[in-house]
N, C-alpha and C positions, 0 to 999 in steps of 0.2 A: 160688457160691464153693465149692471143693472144700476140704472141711473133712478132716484126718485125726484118728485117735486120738493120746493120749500127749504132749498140750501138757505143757509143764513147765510149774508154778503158780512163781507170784514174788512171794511173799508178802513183804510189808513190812511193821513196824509203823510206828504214829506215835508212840508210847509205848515206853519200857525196858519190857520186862516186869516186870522184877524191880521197881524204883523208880517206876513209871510217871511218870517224868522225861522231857518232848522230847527224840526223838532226833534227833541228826545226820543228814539224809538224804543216803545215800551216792550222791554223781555227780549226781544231778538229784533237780529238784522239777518235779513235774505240777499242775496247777493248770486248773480250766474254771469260766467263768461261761454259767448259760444261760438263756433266757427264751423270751418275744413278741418276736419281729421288732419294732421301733418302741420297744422299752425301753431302749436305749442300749448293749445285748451288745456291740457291737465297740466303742463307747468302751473300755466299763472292759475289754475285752482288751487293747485297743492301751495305754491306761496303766500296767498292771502290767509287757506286755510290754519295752514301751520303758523303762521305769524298770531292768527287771532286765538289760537291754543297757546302759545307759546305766551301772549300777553294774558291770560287765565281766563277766555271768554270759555264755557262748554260750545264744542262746534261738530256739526255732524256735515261730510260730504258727500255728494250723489254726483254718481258720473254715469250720463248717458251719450253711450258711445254705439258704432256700427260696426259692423265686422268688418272692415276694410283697416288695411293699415294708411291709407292717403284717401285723401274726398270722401264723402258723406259729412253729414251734421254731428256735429257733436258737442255737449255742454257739461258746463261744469258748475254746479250748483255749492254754496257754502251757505249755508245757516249758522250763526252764532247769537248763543244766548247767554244771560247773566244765571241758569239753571241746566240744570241736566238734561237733556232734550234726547230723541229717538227715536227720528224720524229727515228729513230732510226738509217739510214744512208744505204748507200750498201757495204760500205766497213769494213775493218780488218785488225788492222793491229798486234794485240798479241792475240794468240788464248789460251786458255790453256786448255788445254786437261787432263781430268781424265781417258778418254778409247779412244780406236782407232775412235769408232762411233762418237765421237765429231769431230775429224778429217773427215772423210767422209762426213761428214751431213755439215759441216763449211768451208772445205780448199776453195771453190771456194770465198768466200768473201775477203779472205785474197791477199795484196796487193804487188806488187812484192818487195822481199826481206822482207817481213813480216816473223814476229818470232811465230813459235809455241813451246811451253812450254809444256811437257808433264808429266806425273809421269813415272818416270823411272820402273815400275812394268809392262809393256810391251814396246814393241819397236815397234815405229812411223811407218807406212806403209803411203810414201808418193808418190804420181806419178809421173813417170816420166816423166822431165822438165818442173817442176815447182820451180820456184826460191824463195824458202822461204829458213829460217833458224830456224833448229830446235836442241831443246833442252831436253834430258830427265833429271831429275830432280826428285833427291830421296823423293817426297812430302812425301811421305805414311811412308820410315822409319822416315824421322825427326819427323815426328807427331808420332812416336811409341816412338820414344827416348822421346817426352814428356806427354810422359803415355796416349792419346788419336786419336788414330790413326784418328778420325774424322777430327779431327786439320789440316787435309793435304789442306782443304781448306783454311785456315788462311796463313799457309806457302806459299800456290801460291798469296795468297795479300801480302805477301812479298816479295815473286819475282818478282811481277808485278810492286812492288816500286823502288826495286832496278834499275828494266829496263827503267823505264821514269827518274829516279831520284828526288822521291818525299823521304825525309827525312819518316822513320819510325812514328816518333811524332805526323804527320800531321795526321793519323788514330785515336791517342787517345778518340780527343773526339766523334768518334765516335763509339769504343770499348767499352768507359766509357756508353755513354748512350745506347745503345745495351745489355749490361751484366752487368752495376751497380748494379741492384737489386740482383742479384746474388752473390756479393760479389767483396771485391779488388781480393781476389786471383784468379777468376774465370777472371776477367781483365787484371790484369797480365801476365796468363796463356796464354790468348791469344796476350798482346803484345810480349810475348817471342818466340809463333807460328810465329807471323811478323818479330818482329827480326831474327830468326837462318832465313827463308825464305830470307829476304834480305840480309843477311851476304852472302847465298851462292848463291846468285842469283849474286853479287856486285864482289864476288871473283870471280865464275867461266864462270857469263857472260859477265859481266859490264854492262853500259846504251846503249843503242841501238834508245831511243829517248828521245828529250826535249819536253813535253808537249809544246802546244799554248801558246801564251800568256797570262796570266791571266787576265782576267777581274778587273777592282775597285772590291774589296773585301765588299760584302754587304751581309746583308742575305736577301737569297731567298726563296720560299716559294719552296718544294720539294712536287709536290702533284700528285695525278693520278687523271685522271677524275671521277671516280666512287668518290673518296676522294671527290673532288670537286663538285661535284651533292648533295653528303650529307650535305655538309656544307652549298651547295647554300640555299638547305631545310630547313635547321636549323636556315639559315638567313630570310626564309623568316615567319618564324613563325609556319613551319609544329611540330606538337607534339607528330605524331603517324604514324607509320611504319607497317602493318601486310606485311610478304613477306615469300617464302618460298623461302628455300634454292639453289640457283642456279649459275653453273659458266657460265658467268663470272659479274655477277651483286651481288655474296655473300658481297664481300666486302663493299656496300652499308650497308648492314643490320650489317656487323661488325663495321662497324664507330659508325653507332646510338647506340647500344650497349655501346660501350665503353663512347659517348660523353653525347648521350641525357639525363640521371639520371640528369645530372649535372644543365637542362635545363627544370625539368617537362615531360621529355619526354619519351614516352612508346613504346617498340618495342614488336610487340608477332609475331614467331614463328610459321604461320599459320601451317594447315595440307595439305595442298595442296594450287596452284596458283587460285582454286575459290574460297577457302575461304579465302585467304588472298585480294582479290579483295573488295570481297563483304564485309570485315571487313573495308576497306580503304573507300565502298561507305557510310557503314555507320555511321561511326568518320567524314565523311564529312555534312555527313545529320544532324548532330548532331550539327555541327558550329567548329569543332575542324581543323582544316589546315591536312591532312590527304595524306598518297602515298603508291603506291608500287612498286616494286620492282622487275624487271625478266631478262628473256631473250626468244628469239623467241620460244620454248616452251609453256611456261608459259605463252606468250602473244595466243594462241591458246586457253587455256583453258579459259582465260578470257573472249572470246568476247561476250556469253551472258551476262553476269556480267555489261560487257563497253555498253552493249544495253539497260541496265536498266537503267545506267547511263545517256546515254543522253535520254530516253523516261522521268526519274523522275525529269530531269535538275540537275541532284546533282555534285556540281565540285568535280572532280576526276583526281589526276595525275597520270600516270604511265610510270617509266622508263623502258626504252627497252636497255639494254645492247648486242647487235645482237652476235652470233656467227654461226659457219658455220649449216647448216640444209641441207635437213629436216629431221622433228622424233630428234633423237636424235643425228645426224649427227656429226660433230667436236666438242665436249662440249670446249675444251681448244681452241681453234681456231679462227680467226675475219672472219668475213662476213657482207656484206651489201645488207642481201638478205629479209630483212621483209617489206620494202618499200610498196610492195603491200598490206599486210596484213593490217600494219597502216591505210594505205587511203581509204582502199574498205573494210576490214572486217566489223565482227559485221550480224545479222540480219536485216534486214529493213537498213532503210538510217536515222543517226542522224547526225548532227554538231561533229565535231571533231575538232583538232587543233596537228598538227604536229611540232613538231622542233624538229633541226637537228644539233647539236652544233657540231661545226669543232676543239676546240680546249677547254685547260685545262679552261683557262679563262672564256669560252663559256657557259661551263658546272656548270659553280656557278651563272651568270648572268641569265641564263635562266632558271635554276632551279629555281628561287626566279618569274622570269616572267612567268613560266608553272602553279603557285601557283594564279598570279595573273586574269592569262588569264581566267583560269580554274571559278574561285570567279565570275567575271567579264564577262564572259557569259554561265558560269553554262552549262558546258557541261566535257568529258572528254580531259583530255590534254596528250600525249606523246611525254615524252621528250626522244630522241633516243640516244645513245651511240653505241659503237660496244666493241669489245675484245680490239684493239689496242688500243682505248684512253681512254677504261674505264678502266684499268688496268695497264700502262704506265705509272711510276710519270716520271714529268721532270719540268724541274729549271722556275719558272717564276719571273718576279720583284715584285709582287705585285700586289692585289685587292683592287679593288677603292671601298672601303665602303659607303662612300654616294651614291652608285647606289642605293642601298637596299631602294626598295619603296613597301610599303606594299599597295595594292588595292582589297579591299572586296565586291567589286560589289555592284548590289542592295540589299544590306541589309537593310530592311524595319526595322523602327526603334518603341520603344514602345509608343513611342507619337504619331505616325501615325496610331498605331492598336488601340491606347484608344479609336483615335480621329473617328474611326468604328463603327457602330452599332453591336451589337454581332451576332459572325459569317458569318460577311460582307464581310473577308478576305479572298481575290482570290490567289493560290498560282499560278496558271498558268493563271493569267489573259493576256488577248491578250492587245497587245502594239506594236506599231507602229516599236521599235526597236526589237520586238521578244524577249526582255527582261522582265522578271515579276518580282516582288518585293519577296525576299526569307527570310521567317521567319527560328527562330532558335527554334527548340523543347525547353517549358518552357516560351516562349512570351504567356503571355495573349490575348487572342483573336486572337493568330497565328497558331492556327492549323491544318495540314490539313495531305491529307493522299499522299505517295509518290509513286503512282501505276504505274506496270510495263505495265499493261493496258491502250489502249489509256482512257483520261479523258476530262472533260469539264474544264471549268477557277477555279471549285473552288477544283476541284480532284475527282469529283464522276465520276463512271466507265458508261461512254455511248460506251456499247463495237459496236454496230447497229447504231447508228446514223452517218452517211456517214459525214453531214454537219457539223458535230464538230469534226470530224474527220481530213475533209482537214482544217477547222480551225487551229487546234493545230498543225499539221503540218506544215502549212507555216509560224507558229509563230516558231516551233522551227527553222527550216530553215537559215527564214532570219536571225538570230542572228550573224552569221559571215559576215552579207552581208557589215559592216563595215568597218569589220577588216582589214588592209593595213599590209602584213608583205613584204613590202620592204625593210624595214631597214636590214635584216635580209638579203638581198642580197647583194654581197660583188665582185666587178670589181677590177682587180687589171694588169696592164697595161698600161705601157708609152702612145700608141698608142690609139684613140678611135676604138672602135670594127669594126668598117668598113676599116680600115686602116692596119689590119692585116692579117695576114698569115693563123692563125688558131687560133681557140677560143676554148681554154678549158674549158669545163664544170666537176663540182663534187660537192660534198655534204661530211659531215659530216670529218669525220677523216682523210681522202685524202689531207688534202690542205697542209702540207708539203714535200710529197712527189709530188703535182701537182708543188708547189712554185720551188723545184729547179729543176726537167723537164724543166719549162720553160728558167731557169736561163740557161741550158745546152744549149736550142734551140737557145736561145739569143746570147750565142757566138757562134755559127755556123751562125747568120748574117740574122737567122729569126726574122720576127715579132710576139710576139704572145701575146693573153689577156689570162684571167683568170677568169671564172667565178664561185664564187662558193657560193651553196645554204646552207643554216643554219636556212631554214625550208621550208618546202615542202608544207604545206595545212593550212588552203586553197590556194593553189597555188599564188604567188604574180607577176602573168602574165604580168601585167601593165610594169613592172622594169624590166622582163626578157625577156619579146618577141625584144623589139629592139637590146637587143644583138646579138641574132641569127638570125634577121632578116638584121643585117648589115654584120657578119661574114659570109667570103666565105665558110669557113669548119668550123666543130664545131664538138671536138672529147670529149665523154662524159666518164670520168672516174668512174668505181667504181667495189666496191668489191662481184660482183654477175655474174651469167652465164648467164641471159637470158637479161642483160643492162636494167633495172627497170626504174633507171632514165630515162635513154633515151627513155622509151616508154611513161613513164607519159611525158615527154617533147614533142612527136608527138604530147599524147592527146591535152595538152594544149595550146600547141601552134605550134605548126603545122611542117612545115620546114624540112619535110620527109626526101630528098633527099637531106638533109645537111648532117644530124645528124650521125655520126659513134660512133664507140662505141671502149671502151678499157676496156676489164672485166679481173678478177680474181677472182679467185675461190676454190684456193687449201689451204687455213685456211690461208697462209700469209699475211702478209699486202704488198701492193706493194712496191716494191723498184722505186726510182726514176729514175732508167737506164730503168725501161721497161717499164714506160710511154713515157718516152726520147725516145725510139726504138718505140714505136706505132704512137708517133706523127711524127717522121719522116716518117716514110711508108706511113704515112697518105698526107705529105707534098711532097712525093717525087714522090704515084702514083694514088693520088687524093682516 
C-alpha cells in the first residue's frame, strides 16, 4: 500500500473533558468484537448490528475473518450512523476483546479515550501512552454461571448496551427472530446472557457514550451485496443457478437455496467452476434466464466455457465476487485485481460486457440489467463484486421496484418461423446491428446447431473458409458498437473538472471510502471531484475522456498492486502523465485516512 505523509488525526473523546460526562457521539458510533474463529464473533456482530438497523440507525458491517473454520483472529466491526454511510469507517471507539490478539490486531483504530472491554480470563497488554480505557470483565465466568460458557458473547452485548445506554429490550426482537425456532427458553436464555452482561457492565462501568442521533424510525432494508445480486437475479427472472462452492461469492448460491423453491427455481451444486459454466450456458441455450457464480479462481477456469459463449452468441451471466490472488491467494480477503482478466481474457477475441456495481443498491439494479444486457446482444455479461461489498450488509432506505424491466432481445417469434419456408431459419444470420434473430429449442422450424467452431448464417461448421469467417466475425463484433454505458459513470463534485485541484478516479466498491477522502480534502480548503466507474467495458470513453482531460491531476484509486484501472485508463484514453495511482493490496479494504494521505502527497508534491 502506498502510504503518504500528513494524515489528519480525528481525534474523539468518549468523555467531556471538562465534566468527564458521556458524550454525544457526533454522526456515528464504531463498535468491533473480536476473538477465535469458533467463539461466536459473527453472532454477537450480526445482533448488535441488526438491533441498531432495526432501531433506524443506517449501519454498515465488516467481517474480517480467516480461512479456518476454528482458531485464527477474527472481528467483527459495526458502524452506525444517523446518515447513509458506505463504508465500515477507520475508527473505534469500543473494542471487545476475547484474547489479547484482538487487542494487537485492533488498538490502532481505537479513538483517544476509547474503551476496550476485555474477558477478564487474561490481562490486557496495552502500550505505552496510549489513552484508552480499559476494562476486564468476567464474560466467560457469567456465561459459566448460566450453564453455557459460549454465552460470554451474549454477555459482552450486554456490556456493550449498558455502555452506549441502549435499554436491554431494544435486542429482543432481535434474540426472538435469531433463536425463536429454537424455543422461548433458548430466548430467554439469551436475554438473561444480555441482562446479567448489562447489569454489570451499568454497575461497574456505567455509560461512557450516548449513541447519535436516531434517525425517523423506518425499516430498512439490512442486505449485503451478494444478498442483493441474488435477489436482483430473482427479480429479473433468472430460474437457474449451477455455481460451485466458493468464498467469498458462496453466499450467492445460499440465498437461492433458501429463496428460489419458492419461485420455480433450481440451484445445482456443480462439480467444479467448468461444469458449473457450461450448465449456466446451457439453461441459457435452452431459453431459461440462467447465471453463475464465483470468484477470481473460478473465473480462470471458466474462460474456455465464456469462449463458447460468445463464439455460440448464448447470453450468459456471471458474477465475479474478486478476492485477493493469485492461485488461491487471500480466499477470505478483498481485492480488485481481475479487472484484466474480465476485459482481455477468454481465447480469441469475443463481445463481452463488464459492470462494476459500486454499492448495495447497484448490485440489485444491475443484476436484473446483466440479465437484460446479456438477452439483448447474446453475448457473456460480468457482473463484478469484491469481498467488501459482497459480503457487507448495511442499512439502505429501499429499492424502487418499478425499475425492474425485463428485455429479451431478439427473440424470433413462432409467427415468424411459420412464416419461413422449412429450414430457412438463420440463427447467426448477418444484420447490420451484428444482432441475429434467437430461437428457443422446441420452436418449429427453429433449429439450429450452437457450434463452438467458427460457422456460416445458418450454423454449418466452414472451419477453411477464410470469407465467412471474417463475415461472422465482424458481425459478432460490432454487436456492442451501440452500446453507450455512460449512464453508468458517476461525477460527483461542486466544481467542474477543470476547476479542481484533483480528480479522483475508482470503480466498484471504493466509492465510500473515496466520498469522505474527499470530504476530508474539502476542509483542508482543496478542490477536488470524484470520478467513479460502475462499468468498465466496452469502456464508455465519450463520458470519461473530458474528465481527465480537464483535471490537472487525476489520482486513480483501487484495490490491486499493479493500478489495472489506471492502465486500462492510459489504454483508453490516454493522459499518461496525469494519471497516478493509489493501490492496496494486503486483503483490507481501504480506509479513508490513506486515500486522504495519498491525495495529499499527490497535492502537495505533484
Amino acid at each position: 500500500m502506498r502510504v503518504g505523509k500528513g494524515v489528519r488525526a480525528v481525534a474523539k473523546e468518549l468523555h467531556d473533558p471538562a465534566t468527564g460526562a458521556p458524550r454525544t457521539l457526533t454522526g456515528e458510533f464504531n463498535w468491533k468484537v473480536g476473538g477465535q474463529q469458533g467463539e461466536g464473533i459473527d453472532s454477537t456482530g450480526e445482533i448488535v448490528s441488526q438491533t441498531l438497523n432495526r432501531l433506524g440507525y443506517y449501519v454498515y458491517q465488516y467481517r474480517h475473518f480467516m480461512s479456518l473454520i476454528k482458531g485464527g483472529h477474527t472481528n467483527y466491526k459495526v458502524r452506525a450512523a444517523d446518515h447513509l454511510i458506505r463504508h465500515h469507517g477507520d475508527e473505534l471507539h469500543i473494542l471487545i476483546a476475547f484474547d489479547q490478539k484482538t487487542i494487537d490486531h485492533n488498538l490502532h483504530e481505537l479513538v483517544r479515550d476509547g474503551v476496550v472491554v476485555h474477558d477478564d480470563t487474561f490481562k490486557a497488554r496495552i502500550p505505552e501512552g496510549r489513552q484508552v480505557r480499559v476494562y476486564g470483565v468476567p464474560l466467560s465466568r457469567i456465561a459459566r454461571e448460566l450453564g453455557n460458557p459460549i454465552m460470554k458473547n451474549m454477555v459482552a452485548v450486554g456490556v456493550t448496551a449498558a455502555l452506549v445506554g441502549l435499554p436491554v429490550e431494544d435486542f429482543r426482537p432481535t434474540i426472538e427472530a435469531r433463536f425463536g425456532d429454537k424455543g422461548d427458553q433458548v430466548v430467554e436464555l439469551n436475554m438473561e446472557a444480555l441482562r446479567r452482561g448489562f447489569e454489570y457492565g451499568a454497575r461497574e462501568i456505567g455509560q461512557v457514550a450516548t449513541l447519535p442521533r436516531r434517525p425517523e424510525v423506518r425499516r430498512r432494508l439490512f442486505i449485503s451485496g451478494n444478498e442483493a445480486i441474488a435477489f436482483g437475479a430473482l427479480a429479473a427472472g433468472c430460474r437457474f443457478l449451477a455455481a460451485y462452492p466458493i468464498t467469498p461469492a458462496t453466499e450467492i448460491m445460499y440465498w437461492f437455496l433458501k429463496n428460489f423453491p419458492k419461485y420455480g427455481g433450481v440451484v445445482v451444486q456443480a462439480e467444479d467452476e467448468i461444469a458449473a459454466v457450461n450448465m449456466a450456458i446451457g439453461a441459457n441455450y435452452a431459453g431459461v434466464r440462467a447465471m453463475t457464480s464465483t470468484s477470481g479462481p473460478g473465473i480462470s477456469l471458466m474462460q474456455e466455457a465464456v469462449g463458447l459463449a460468445g463464439m455460440s452468441e448464448t447470453p450468459l451471466v456471471i458474477v465475479d465476487v474478486m478476492r485477493g490472488g493469485p492461485s488461491t491467494g487471500l480466499p477470505t480477503k478483498t481485492e480488485q485485481s481481475d479487472l484484466n482478466e474480465l476485459i482481455f481474457g477468454t481465447h480469441g477475441e469475443i463481445p463481452r460486457i463488464v459492470l462494476t456495481p459500486a454499492t448495495v443498491e447497484d448490485c440489485f439494479y444491475q443484476a436484473i440489467e446483466a440479465f437484460n444486457l446479456a438477452e439483448r446482444y447474446q453475448c457473456p455479461v460480468y457482473l463484478v463484486s469484491d469481498l467488501s461489498l459482497g459480503m457487507s450488509r448495511q442499512s439502505i432506505d429501499g429499492l424502487d421496484y418499478s425499475r425492474v424491466q425485463i428485455d429479451r432481445g431478439a427473440l424470433i417469434t413462432q409467427e415468424e418461423l411459420d412464416a419461413m419456408e422449412r429450414g430457412a431459419y438463420k440463427r447467426y444470420l448477418v444484420t447490420e446491428s451484428g444482432i441475429s434473430p434467437r430461437s428457443l429449442p422446441g420452436m418449429r422450424n427453429g433449429r439450429y446447431v450452437a457450434l463452438g467452431n467458427e460457422h456460416d448464417e445458418a450454423g454449418t461448421e466452414e472451419i477453411e473458409d477464410t470469407a465467412t469467417r471474417e463475415i461472422q466475425m465482424k458481425k459478432r463484433m460490432r454487436k456492442l458498437d451501440d452500446l453507450d454505458l455512460s449512464a453508468y459513470v458517476d461525477y460527483y463534485g461542486d466544481e467542474p473538472a477543470g476547476q479542481v485541484d484533483l480528480l479522483l478516479v475508482g470503480w466498484g466498491s471504493t466509492i465510500g471510502r473515496i466520498q469522505e477522502a474527499v470530504q476530508r480534502l474539502e476542509a483542508d480548503g482543496y478542490k477536488v471531484g470524484h470520478l467513479h466507474l460502475r462499468a468498465l467495458y466496452p469502456f464508455p470513453r465519450a463520458k470519461v475522456r473530458p474528465y481527465l482531460e480537464a483535471a490537472p491531476r487525476v489520482l486513480v484509486v483501487e484495490n490491486n498492486y499493479t493500478g489495472q484501472l489506471a492502465g486500462f485508463l492510459a489504454r483508453e484514453v490516454g493522459f499518461h502523465e496525469k494519471l497516478q495511482s493509489c493501490t492496496k493490496y494486503d486483503g483490507d479494504p481501504f480506509l479513508a485516512s490513506e486515500i486522504y494521505s495519498r491525495a495529499r502527497e499527490v497535492l502537495l508534491h505533484g
